[in-house]
Backbone as a ProteinNet text record, in pm:
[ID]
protein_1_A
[PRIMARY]
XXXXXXXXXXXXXXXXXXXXXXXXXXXXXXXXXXXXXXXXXXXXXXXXXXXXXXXXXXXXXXXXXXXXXXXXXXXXXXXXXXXXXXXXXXXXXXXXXXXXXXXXXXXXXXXXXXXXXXXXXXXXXXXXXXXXXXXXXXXXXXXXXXXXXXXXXXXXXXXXXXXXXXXXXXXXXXXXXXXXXXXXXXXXXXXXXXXXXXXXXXXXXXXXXXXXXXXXXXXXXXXXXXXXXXXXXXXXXXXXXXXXXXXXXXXXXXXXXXXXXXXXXXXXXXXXXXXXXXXX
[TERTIARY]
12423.4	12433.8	12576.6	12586	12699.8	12792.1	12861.3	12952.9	13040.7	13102.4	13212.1	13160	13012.1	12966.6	12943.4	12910.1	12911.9	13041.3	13173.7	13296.5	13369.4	13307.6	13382.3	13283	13168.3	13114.6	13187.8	13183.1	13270.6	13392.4	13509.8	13635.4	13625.6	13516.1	13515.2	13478.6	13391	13375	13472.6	13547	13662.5	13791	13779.7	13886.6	13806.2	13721.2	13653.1	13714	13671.8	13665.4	13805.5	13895.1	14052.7	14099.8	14050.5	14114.1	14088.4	13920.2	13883.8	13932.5	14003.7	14096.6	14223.9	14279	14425.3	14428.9	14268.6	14272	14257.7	14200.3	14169.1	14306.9	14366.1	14484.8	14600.2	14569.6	14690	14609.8	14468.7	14456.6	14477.6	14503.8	14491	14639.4	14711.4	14909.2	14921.5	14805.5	14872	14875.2	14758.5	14771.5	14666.5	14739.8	14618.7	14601.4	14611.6	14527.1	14408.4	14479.2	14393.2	14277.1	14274.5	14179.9	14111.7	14152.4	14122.2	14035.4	14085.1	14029.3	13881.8	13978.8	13867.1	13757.7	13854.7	13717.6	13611.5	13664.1	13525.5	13432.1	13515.4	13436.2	13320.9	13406.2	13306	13190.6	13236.7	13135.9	12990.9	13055.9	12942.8	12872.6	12881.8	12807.2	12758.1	12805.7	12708	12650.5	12667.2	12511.9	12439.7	12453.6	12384	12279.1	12365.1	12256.9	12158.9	12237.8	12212.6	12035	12046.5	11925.1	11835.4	11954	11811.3	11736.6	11801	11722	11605.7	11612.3	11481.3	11374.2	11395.4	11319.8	11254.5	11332.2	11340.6	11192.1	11259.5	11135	11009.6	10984.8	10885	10824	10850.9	10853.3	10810.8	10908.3	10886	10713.8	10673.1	10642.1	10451.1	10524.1	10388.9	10359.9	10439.2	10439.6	10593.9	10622.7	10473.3	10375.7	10253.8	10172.9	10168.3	10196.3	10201.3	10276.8	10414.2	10488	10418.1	10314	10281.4	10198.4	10173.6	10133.3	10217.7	10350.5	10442.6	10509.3	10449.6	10475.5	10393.1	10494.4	10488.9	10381	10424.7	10370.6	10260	10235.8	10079	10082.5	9986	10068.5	9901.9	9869.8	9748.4	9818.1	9931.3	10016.4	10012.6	10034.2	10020	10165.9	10262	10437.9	10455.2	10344.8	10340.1	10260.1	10302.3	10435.2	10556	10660.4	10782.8	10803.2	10850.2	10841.7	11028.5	11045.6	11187.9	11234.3	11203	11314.8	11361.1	11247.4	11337.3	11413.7	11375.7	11489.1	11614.2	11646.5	11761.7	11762.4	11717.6	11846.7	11876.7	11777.5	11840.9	11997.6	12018.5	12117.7	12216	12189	12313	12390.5	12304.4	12361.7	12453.7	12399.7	12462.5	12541.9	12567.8	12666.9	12786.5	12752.7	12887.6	12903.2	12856.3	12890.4	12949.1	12959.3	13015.1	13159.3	13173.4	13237.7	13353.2	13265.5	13395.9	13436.8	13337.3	13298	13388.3	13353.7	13381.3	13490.3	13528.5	13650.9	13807.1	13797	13925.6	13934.7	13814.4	13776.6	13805.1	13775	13819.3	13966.5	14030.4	14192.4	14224.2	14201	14250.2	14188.6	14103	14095.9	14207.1	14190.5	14322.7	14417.2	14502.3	14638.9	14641.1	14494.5	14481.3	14515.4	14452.2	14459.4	14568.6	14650.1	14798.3	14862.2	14861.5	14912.7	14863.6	14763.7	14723.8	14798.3	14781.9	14840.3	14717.7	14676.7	14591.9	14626.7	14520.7	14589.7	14580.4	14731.1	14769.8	14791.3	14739.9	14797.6	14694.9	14763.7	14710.1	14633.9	14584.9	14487.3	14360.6	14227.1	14153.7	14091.7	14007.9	13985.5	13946.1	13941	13882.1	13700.2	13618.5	13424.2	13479.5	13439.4	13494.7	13443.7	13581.9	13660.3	13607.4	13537.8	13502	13342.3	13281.9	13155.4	13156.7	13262.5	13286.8	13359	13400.3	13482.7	13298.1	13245.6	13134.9	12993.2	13013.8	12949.5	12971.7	13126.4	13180.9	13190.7	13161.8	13196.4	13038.7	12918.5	12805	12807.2	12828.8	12830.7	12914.9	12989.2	13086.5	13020	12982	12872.3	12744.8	12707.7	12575.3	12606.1	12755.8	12766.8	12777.1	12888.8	12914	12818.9	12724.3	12607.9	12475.6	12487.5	12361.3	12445.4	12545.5	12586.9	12581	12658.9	12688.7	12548.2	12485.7	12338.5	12229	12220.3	12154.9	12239.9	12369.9	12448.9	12370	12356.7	12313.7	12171.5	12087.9	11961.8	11986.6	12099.2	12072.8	12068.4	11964.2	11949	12041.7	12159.3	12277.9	12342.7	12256.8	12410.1	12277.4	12119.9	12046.3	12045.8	11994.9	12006.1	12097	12196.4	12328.9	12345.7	12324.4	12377	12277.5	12199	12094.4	11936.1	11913.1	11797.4	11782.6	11875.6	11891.1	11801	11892.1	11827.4	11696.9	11666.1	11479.6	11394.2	11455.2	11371.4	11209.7	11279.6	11196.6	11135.7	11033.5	10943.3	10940.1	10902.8	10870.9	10958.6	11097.2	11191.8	11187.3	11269	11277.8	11425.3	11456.2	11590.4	11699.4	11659.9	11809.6	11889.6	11763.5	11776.3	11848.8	11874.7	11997.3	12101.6	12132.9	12264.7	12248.6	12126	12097.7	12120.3	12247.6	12275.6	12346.6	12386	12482.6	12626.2	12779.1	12860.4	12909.6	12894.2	12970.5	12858.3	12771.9	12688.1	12765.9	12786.9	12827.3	12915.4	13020.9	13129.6	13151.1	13114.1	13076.3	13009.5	12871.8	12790	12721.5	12808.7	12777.4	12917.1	13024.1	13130.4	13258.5	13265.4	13323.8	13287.6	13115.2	13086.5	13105.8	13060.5	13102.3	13244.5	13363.2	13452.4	13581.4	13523	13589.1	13594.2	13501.6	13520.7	13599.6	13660.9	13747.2	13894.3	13874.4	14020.6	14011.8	13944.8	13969.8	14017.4	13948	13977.1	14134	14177.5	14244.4	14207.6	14056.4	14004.1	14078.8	14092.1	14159.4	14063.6	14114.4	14040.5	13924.2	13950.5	13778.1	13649.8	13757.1	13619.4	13568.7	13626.4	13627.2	13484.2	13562.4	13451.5	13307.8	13325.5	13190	13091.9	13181.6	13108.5	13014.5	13107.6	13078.8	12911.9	12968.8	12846.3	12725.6	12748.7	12605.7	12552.8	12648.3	12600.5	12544.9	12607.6	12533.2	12387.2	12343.9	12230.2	12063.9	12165.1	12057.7	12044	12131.3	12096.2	12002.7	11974	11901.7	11751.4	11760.6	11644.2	11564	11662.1	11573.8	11500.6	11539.3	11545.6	11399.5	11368.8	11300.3	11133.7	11083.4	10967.3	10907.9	10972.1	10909.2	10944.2	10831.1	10895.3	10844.9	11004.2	10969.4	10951.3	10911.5	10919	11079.4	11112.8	11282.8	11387.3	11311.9	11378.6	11351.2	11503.9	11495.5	11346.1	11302.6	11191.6	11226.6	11197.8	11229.2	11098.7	11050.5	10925.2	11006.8	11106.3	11148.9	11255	11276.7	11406.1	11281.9	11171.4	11054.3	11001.1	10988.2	10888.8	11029.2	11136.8	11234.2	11199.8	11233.2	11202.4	11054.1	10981.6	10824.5	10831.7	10890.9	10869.1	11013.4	11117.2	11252.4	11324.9	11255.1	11304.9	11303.9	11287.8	11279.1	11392.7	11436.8	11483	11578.4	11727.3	11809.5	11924.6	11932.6	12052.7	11975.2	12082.2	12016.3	11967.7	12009.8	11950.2	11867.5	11853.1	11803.2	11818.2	11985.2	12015.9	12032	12091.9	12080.7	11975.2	11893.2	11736	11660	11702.9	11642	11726.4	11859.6	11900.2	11883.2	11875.9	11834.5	11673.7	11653.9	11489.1	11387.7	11456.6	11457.8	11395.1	11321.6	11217.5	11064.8	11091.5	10939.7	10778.4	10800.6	10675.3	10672.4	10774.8	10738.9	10697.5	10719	10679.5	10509.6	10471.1	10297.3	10222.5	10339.6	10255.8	10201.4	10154	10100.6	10244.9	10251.8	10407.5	10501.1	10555.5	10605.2	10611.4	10483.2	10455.5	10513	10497.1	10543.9	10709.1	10769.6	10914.9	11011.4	10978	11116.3	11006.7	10904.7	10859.9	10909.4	10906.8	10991.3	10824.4	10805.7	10665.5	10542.4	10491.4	10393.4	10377.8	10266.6	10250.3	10262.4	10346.7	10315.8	10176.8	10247.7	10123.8	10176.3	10057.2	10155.8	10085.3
9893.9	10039.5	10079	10189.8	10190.7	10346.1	10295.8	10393.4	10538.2	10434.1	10531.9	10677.3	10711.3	10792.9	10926.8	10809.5	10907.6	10932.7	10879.7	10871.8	10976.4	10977.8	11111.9	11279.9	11214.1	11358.1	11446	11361.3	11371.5	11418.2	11350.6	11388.2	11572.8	11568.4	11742.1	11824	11744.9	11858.3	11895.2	11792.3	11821.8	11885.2	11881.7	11893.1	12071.6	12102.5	12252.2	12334.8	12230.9	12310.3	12277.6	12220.1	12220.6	12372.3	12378	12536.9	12650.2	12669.8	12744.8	12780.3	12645.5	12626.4	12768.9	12697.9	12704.8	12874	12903.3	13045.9	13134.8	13064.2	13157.8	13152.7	13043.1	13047.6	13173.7	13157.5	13278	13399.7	13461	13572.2	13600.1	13504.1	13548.5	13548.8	13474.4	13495.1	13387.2	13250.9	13118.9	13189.1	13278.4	13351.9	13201.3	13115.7	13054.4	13109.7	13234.4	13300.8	13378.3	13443.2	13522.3	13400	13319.4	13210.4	13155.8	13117	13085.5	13149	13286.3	13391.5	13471.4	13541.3	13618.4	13616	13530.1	13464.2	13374.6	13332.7	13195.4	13303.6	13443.7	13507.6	13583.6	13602.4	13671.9	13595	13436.9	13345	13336.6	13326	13345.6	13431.1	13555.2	13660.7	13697.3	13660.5	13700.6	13585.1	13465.8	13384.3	13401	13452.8	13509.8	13575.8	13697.7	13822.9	13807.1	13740.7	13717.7	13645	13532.1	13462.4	13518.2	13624.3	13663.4	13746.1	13857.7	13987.7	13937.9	13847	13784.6	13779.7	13657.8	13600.5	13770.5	13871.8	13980.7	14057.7	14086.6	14107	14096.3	13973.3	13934.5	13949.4	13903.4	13946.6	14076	14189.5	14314.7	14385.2	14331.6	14372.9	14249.4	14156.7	14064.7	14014.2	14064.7	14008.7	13974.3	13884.1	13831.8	13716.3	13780.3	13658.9	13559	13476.9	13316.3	13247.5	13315.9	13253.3	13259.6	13324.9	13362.6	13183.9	13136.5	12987.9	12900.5	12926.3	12826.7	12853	12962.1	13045.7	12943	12898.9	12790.7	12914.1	12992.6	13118.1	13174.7	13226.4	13279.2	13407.3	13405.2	13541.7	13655.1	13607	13706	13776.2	13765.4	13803.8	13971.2	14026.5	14147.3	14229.8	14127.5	14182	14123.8	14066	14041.4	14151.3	14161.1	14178.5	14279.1	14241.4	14257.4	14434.2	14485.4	14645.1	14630.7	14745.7	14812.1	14818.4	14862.4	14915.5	14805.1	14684.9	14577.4	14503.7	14491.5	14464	14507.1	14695.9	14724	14656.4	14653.8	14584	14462	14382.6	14197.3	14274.4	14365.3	14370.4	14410.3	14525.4	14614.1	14504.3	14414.6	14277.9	14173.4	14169.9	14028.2	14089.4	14223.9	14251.3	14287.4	14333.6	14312.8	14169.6	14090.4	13949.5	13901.1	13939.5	13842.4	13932.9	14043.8	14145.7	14225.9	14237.6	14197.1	14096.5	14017.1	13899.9	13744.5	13756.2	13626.2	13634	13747.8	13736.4	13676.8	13780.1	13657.8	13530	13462.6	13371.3	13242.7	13309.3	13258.2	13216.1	13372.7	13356.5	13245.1	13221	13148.6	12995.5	12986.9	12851.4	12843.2	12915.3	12936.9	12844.4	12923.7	12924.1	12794.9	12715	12599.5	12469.7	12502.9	12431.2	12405.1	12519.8	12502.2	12434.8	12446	12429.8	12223.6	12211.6	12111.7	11952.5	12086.1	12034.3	12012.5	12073.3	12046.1	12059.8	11969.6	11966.6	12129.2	12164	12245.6	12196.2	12111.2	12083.5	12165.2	12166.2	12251.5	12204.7	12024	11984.7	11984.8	12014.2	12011.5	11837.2	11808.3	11707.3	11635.2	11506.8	11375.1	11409.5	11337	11360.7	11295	11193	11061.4	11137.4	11234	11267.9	11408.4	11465.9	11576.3	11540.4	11461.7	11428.8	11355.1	11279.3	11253.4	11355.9	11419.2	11558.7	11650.8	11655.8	11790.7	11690.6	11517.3	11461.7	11517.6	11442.6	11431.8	11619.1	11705.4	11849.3	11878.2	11777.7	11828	11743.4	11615.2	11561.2	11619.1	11684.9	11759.7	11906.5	11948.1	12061.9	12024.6	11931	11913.1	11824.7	11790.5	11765.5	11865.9	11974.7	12089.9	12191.8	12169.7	12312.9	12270.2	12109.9	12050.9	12085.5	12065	12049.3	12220.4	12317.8	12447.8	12474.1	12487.4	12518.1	12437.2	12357.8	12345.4	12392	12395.3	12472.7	12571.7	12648.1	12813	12794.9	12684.9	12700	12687.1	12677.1	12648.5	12795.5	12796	12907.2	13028.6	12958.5	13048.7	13096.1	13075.2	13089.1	13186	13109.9	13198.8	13339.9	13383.4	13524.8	13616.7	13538.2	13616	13641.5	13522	13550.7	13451.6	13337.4	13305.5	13401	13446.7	13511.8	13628.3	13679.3	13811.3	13714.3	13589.4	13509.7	13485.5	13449.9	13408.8	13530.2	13630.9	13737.5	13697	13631.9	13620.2	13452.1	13483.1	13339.5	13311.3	13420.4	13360.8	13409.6	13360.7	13432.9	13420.4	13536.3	13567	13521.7	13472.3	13460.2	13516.3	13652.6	13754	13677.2	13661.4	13628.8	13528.8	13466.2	13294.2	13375.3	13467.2	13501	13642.2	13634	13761.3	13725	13765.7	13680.5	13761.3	13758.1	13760.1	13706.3	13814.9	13777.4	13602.2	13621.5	13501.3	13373.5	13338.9	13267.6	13262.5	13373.8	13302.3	13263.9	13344.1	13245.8	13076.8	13063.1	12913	12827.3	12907.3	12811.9	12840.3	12915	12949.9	12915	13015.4	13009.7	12886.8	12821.1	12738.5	12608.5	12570	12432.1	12473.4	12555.1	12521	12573.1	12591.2	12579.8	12458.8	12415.8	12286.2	12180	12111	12000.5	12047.9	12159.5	12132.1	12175.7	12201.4	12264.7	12087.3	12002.2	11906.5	11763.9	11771.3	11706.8	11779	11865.7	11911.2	11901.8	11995.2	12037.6	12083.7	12086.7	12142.2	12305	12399.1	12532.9	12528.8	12419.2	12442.3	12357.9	12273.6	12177.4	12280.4	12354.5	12481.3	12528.3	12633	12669.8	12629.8	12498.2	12430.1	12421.8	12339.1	12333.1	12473.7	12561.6	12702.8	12768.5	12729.3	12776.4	12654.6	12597.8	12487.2	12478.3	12506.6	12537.7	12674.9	12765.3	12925.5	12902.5	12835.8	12917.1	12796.8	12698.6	12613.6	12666	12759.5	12802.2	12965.6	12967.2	13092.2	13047.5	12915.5	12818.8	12799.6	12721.2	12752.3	12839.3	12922.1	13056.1	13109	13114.8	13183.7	13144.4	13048.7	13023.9	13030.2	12939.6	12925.7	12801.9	12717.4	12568.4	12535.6	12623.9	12597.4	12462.7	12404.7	12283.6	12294	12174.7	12114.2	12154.8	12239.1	12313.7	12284.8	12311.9	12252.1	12332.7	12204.3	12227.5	12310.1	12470.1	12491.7	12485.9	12353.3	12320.3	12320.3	12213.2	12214.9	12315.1	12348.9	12505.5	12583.2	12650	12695.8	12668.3	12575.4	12477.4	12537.5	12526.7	12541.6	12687.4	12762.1	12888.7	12957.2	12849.8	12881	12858.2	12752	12618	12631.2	12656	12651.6	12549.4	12377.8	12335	12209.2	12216.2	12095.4	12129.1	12044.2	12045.2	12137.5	12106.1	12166.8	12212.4	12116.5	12044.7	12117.6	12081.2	12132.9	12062.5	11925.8	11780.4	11698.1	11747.7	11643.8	11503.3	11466.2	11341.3	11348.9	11429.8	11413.1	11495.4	11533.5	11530.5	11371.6	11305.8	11193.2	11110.5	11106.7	11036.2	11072.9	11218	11248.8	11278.3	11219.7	11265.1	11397.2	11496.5	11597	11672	11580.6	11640.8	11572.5	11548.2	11485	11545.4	11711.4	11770.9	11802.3	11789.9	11805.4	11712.7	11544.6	11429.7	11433.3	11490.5	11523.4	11612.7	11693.1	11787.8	11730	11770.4	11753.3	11787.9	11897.2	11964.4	11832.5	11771	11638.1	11566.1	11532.8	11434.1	11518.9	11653.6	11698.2	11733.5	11717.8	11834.4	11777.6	11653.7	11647.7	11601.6	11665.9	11665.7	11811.3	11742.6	11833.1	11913.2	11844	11927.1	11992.9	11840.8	11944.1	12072.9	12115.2	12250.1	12213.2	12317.7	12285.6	12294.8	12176.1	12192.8	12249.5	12331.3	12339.7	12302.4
6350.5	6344.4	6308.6	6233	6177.4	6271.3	6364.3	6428.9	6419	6260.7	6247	6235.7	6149.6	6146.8	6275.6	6406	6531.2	6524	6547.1	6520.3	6465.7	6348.9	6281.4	6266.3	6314	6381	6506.4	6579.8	6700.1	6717.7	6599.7	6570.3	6480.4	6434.2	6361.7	6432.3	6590.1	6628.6	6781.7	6760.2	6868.4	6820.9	6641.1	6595.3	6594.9	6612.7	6573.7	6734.1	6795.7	6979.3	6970.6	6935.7	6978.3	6928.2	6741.7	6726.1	6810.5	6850.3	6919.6	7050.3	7122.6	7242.8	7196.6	7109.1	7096.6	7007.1	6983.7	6956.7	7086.2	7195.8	7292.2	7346.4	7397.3	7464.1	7357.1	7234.3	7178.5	7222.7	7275.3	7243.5	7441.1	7531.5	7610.9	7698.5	7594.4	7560.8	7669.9	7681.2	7774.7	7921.7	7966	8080.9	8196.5	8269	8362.6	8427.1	8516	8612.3	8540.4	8433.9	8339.2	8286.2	8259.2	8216.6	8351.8	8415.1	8554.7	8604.6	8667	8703	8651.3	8557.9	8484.5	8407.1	8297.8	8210.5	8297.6	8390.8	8448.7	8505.3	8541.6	8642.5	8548.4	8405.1	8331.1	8264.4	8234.3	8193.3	8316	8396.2	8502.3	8516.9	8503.7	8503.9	8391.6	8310	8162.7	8179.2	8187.2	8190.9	8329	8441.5	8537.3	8497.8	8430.2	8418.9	8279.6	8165.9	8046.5	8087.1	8128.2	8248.7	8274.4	8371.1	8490.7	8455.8	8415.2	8342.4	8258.3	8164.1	8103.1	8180.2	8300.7	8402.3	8445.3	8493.3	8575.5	8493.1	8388.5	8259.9	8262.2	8299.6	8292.7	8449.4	8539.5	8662.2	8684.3	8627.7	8692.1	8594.4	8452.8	8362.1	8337	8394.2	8349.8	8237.5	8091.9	7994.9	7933.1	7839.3	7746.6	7825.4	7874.1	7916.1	7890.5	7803.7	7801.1	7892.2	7941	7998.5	8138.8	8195.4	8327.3	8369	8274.1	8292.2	8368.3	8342.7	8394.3	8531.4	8579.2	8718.8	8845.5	8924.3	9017.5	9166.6	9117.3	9249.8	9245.5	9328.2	9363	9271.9	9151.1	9097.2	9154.1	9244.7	9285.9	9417.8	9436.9	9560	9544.6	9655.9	9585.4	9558.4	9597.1	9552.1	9438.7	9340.2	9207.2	9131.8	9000.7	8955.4	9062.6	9021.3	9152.3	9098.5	9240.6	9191	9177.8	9055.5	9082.2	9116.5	9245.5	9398.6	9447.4	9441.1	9512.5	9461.8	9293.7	9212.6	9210.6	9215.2	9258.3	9370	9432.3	9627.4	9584	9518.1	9502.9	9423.8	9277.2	9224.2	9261.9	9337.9	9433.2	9533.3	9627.6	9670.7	9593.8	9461.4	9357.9	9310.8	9274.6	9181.7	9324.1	9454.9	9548.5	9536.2	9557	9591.6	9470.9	9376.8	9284.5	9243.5	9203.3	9222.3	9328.1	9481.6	9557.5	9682	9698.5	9782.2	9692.5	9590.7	9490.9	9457.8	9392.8	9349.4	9447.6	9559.5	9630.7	9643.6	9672	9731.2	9528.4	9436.9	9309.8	9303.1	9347.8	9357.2	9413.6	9554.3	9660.9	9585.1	9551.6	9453.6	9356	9257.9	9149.8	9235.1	9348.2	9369.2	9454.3	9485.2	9538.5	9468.2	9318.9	9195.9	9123.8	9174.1	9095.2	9190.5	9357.7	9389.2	9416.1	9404.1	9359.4	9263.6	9144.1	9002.1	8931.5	8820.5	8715.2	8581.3	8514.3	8373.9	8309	8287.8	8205.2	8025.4	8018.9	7873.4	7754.4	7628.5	7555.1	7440.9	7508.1	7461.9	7547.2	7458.2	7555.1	7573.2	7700.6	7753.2	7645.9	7700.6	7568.8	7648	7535.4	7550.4	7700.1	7719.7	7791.8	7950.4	7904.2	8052.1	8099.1	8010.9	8058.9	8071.9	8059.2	8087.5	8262.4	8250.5	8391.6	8496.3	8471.1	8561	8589.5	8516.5	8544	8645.5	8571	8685.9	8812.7	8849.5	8967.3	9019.2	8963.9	8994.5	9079.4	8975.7	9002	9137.9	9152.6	9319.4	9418.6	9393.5	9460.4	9540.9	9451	9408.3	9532.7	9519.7	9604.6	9777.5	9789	9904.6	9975.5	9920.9	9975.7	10001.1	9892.1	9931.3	10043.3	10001.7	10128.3	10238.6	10267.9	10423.8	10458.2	10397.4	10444.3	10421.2	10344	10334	10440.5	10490.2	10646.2	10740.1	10730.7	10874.2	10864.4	10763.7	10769.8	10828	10849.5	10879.6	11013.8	11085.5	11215.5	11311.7	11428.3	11445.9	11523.2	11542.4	11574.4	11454.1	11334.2	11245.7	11127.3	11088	11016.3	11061.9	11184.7	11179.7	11136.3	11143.7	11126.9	10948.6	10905.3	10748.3	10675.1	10676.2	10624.3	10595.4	10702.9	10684.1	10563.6	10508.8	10372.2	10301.4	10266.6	10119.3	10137.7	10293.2	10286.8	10317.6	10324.8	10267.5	10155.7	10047.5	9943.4	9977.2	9997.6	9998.6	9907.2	9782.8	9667.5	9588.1	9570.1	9492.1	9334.7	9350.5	9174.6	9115.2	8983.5	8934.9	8957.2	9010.2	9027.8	9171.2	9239.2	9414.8	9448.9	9299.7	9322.4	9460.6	9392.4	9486.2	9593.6	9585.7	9693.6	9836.2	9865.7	10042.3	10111.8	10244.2	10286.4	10222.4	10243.8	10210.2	10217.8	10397.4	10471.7	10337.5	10322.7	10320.1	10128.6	10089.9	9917.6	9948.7	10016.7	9977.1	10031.4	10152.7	10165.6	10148.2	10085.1	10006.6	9893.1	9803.9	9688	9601	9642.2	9563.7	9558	9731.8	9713.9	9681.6	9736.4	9694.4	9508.1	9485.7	9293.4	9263	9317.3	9224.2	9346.4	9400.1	9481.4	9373.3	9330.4	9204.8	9093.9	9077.8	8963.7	9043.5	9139.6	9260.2	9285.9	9306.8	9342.9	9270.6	9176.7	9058.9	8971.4	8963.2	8882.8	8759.1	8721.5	8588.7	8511.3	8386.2	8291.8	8308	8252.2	8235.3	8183.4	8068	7969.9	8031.5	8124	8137.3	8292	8342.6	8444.8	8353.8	8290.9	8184.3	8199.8	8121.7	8082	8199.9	8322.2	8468.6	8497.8	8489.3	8538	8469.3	8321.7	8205.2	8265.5	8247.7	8369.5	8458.3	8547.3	8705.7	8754.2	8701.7	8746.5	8711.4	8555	8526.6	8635.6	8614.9	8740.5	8872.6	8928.4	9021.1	8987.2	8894.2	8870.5	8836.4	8717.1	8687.2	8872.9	8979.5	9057.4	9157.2	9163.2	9194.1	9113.7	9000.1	8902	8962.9	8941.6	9015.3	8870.9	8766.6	8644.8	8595.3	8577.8	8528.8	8403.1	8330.2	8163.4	8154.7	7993.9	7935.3	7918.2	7954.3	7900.7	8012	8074.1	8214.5	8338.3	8415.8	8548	8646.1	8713.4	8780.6	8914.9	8954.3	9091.7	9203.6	9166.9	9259.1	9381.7	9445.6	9528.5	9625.3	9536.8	9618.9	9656.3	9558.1	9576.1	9755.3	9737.5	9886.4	10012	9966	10101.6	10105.1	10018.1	10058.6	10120.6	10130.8	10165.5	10337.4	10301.1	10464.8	10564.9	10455.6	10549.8	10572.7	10588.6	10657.2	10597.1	10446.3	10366.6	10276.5	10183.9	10047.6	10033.9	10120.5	10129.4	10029.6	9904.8	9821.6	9695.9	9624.4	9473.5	9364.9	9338.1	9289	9402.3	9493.1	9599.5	9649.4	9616.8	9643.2	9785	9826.8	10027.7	10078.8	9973.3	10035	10069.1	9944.6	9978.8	10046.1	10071.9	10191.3	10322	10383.3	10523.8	10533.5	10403.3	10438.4	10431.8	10359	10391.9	10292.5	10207.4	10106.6	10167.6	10276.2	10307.4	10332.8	10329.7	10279.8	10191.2	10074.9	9936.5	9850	9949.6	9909.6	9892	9959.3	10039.1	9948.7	9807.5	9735.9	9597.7	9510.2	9385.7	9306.3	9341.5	9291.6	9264.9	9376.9	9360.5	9270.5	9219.9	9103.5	8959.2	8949	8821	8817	8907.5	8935.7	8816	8804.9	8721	8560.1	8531.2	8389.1	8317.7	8208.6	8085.8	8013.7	7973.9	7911.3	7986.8	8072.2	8169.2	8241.6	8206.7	8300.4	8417	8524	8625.6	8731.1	8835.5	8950.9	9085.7	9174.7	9285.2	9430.9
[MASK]
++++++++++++++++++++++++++++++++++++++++++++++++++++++++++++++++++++++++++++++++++++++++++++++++++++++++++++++++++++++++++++++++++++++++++++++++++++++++++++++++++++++++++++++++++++++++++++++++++++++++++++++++++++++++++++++++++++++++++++++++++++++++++++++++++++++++++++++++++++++++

């Protein structure tokens, strides 16, 4: 097989994303808080809402019917299709929480990261290294949210600030972040921006993490298991039962055991297929 070819695909298109780097850094005058900060905050929320509102669409509206096939939920429920009003409250909630809940709690990362040391350089990462940084961001990512995410199930601590989110048994995409304050910021905002405060991410590979991770937490949230798309059979089942399938990949589901009535479903057998319709 002949290499060089991947080789110099690779080199045009790093040599493409380097200008694009070194254009954003002139338009944003080499600002890292301003990059740090803002833009991650705005990447996140335009693929939040960009997401959800689709999902919401269809949800609040019932069409375009084809997609109602891939709906993991009881759609004979009778809070199906989802009314308005409660759509405003999931939004009036997500847009404080991300808005004025998130934002300090971003800063105080920032000034963690610098104080840290991360790559400031004004190259961006090698493939290599930024494929391994968003690994290690995504294991990072799922220690932190399994652990704070069963604290919150415990019953001195759900009433208090767990119980908002399980409101919805059968949640909708917007509801990724429909919570209590206390509850995003420790298990929303810091398990995902700890792996690059910890690692000392460069900004873009910040970025990239960021553009990946929001919309999987909306994928499971949605209660729709496109083809090619993440399956939310299992986040689904916790929000039904409570007391299963705590994590968001389910690797310390399956080390504490803790997917074991979702082991028992039909659902199970399809969660991680790409094409099949789902089962539930």
């Amino acid at each position: 097989m002949d290499y060089k070819i991947f080789y110099e695909i690779w080199t045009a298109v790093g040599d493409h994303l380097q200008t694009r780097w070194e254009s954003l850094n002139k338009f944003f005058n080499n600002d890292p808080f301003v990059m740090s900060v803002w833009v991650s905050l705005y990447l996140m929320m335009a693929v939040y809402w960009g997401i959800g509102l689709l999902f919401t669409y269809v949800d609040t509206t019932g069409t375009p019917a084809f997609l109602l096939q891939y709906k993991i939920q009881d759609l004979s429920a009778s809070s199906y299709p989802v009314s308005l009003k409660r759509v405003g409250e999931v939004a009036a909630q997500v847009l404080f929480n991300q808005l004025v809940v998130a934002v300090p709690v971003i800063i105080v990362c920032y000034y963690l990261k610098a104080w840290r040391g991360y790559d400031v350089s004004r190259t961006i990462p090698t493939f290599p290294r930024l494929v391994l940084e968003l690994i290690l961001c995504a294991l990072i990512n799922e220690v932190f949210f399994y652990y704070s995410h069963r604290a919150l199930h415990h019953h001195l601590l759900f009433k208090f600030f767990h119980s908002r989110h399980h409101e919805w048994t059968s949640p909708i995409a917007i509801s990724a972040l429909y919570c209590h304050p206390v509850e995003h910021v420790f298990s929303n905002v810091l398990p995902t921006y700890l792996g690059p405060v910890i690692l000392g991410s460069h900004v873009v590979t910040q970025w990239i993490w960021l553009i990946l991770a929001t919309p999987y937490g909306v994928f499971l949230h949605s209660g729709f298991h496109l083809p090619l798309m993440p399956s939310p059979g299992a986040h689904d089942l916790h929000h039904l039962k409570f007391v299963v399938n705590y994590g968001i990949f389910g690797i310390l589901d399956v080390l504490h055991g803790t997917n074991h009535l979702f082991k028992k479903r039909l659902a199970y057998t399809r969660h991680i297929a790409l094409l099949n319709k789902p089962s539930l």
